[in-house]
N, C-alpha and C positions, 0 to 999 in steps of 0.2 A: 385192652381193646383200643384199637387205631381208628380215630376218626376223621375224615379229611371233610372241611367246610369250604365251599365252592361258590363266594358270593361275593360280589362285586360291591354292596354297599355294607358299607363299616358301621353303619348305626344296625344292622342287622348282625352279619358276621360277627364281630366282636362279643354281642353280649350271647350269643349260640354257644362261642369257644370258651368263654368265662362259666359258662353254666355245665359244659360238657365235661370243664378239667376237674370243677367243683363235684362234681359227679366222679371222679377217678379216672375220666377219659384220656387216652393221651390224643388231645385234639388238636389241629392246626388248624386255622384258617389262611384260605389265600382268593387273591381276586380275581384273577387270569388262570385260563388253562396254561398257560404258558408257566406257570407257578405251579398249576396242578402236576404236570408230568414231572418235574423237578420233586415235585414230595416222592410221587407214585416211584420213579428209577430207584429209590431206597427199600422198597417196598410195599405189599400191597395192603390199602387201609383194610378192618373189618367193613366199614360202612362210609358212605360218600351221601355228604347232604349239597348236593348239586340245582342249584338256579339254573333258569330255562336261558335265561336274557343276559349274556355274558358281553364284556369290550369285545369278543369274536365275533359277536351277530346274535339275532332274537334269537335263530332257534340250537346257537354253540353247544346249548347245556343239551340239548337232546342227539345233538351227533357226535357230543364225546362219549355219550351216555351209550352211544352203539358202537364206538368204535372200541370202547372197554370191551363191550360182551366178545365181537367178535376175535379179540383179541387174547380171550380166555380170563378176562376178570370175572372171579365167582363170588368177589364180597356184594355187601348191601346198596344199592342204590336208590337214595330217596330225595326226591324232588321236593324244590322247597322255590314256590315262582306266584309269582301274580295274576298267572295263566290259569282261567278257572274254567274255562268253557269245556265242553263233554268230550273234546273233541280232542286239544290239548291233554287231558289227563289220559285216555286212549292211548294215545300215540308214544305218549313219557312209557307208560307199560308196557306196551307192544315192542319198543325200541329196547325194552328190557332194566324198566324203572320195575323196584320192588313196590315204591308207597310214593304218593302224592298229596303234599300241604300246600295249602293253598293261604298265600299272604292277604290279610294280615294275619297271623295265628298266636296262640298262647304259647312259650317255653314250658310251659308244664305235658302240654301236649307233643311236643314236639320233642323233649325226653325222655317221652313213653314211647314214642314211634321210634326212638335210635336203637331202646333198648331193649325192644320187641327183635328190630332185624339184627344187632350186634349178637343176640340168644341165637337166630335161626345162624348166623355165620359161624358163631363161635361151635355148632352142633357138624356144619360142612366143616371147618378146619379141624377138627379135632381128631380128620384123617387120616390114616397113616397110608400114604401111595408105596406099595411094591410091585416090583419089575425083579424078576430073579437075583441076584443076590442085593440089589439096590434098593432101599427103602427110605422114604422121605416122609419124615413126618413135618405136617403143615403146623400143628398147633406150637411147637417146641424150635420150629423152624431148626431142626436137625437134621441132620443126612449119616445115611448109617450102609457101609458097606461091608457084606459078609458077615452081619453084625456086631462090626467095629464100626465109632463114631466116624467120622470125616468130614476137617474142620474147613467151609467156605467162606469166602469174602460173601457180603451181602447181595452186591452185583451177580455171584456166580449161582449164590443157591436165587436169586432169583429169573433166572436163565431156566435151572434145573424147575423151580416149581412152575412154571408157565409149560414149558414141554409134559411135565409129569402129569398137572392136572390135566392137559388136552395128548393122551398118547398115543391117538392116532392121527391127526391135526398135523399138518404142514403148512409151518409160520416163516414167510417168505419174510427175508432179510428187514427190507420194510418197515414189516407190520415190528419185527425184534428189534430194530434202532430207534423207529417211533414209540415204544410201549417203553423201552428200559433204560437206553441210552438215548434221551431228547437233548436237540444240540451238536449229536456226533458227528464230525464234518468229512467222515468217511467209515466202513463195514473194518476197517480195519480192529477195531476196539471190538466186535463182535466173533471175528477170529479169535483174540486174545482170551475172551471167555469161554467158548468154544474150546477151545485148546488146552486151557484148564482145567475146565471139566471134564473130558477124555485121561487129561496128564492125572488126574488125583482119582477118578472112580475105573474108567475104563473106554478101550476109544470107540466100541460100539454105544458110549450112551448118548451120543448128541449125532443121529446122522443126519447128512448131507443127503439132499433127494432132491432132484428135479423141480426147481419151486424155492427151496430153503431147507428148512431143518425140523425134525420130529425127534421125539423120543424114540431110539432107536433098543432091539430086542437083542438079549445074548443069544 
């Protein structure tokens, strides 16, 4: 289970990750989203313990926290912020937060709630997405054509699972360099994967549509 910790003070963050790895998690911490999207282009954690009030602005942790959904992240999102009011916890959920801790809190509590949402993600990953002869299984992060394996770079199957979990969705260039490739100084590297994935499954599985790109139908 992949844990990613999204918190900007180290006397926090640190002993979360210490507790989490102790627990068998494979857990990172980092302090910036600008560090978050760098983990996430590897691929996608089970669970994000996400602060409201990031170096981006008060409310960073709650618009990365929508720009995931929108973007077809279906792991865990749990808020972990100083932000107690009725008002704030609403809006963490509404923006498509699974649970909300309110600091100061216990680490015994805060292990039960990772490993409450890592169960409910580990239950959604443990899906197998088929599309006619294409089959991706999420939990094994395997891709399987005609029912032979097919072996991808990490970048590529996660091009494939973002299309796969959303396959009627069309993810304008964009929203695909912001979500996978943060940093790319041009769509050019989004071709490249692209063109890969057509080259090794088939050219109908990534189309091109008015907008960007969808999981496309034999």
């Amino acid at each position: 289970m992949r844990v990613l910790v999204v918190e900007d003070e180290a006397g926090i963050r640190e002993p979360v990750v210490a507790l989490l790895r102790r627990e068998r998690y494979e857990a990172l911490g980092v302090e910036s989203l600008e560090e978050a999207f760098h983990f996430l282009a590897e691929g996608e954690p089970d669970v994000i313990v996400l602060d409201v009030m990031l170096p981006e602005g008060e409310d960073a942790g709650f618009r990365f926290a929508e720009d995931l959904r929108q973007s077809g992240y279906r792991g865990a999102i749990l808020f972990l912020t100083a932000r107690d009011a009725l008002e704030d916890r609403v809006q963490g959920l509404e923006l498509g937060g699974d649970d909300y801790l309110v600091k100061p809190f216990h680490l015994e509590e805060l292990l039960a709630r990772v490993r409450a949402l890592a169960r409910r993600s580990a239950d959604f990953k443990g899906r197998r997405l088929e599309r006619g002869p294409l089959a991706v299984d999420l939990a094994a992060r395997q891709v399987y054509w005609e029912g032979r394996e097919v072996a991808l770079s990490p970048k590529a199957f996660a091009l494939l699972e973002l299309l796969a979990l959303n396959p009627e969705k069309v993810f304008s260039r964009e929203e695909i360099l912001e979500r996978l490739f943060p940093g790319a100084e041009s769509e050019a590297v989004l071709r490249v994967y692209v063109q890969k994935l057509r080259q090794k499954l088939a050219p109908w599985v990534v189309e091109r549509v008015p907008g960007g790109y969808r999981l496309g139908k034999p």
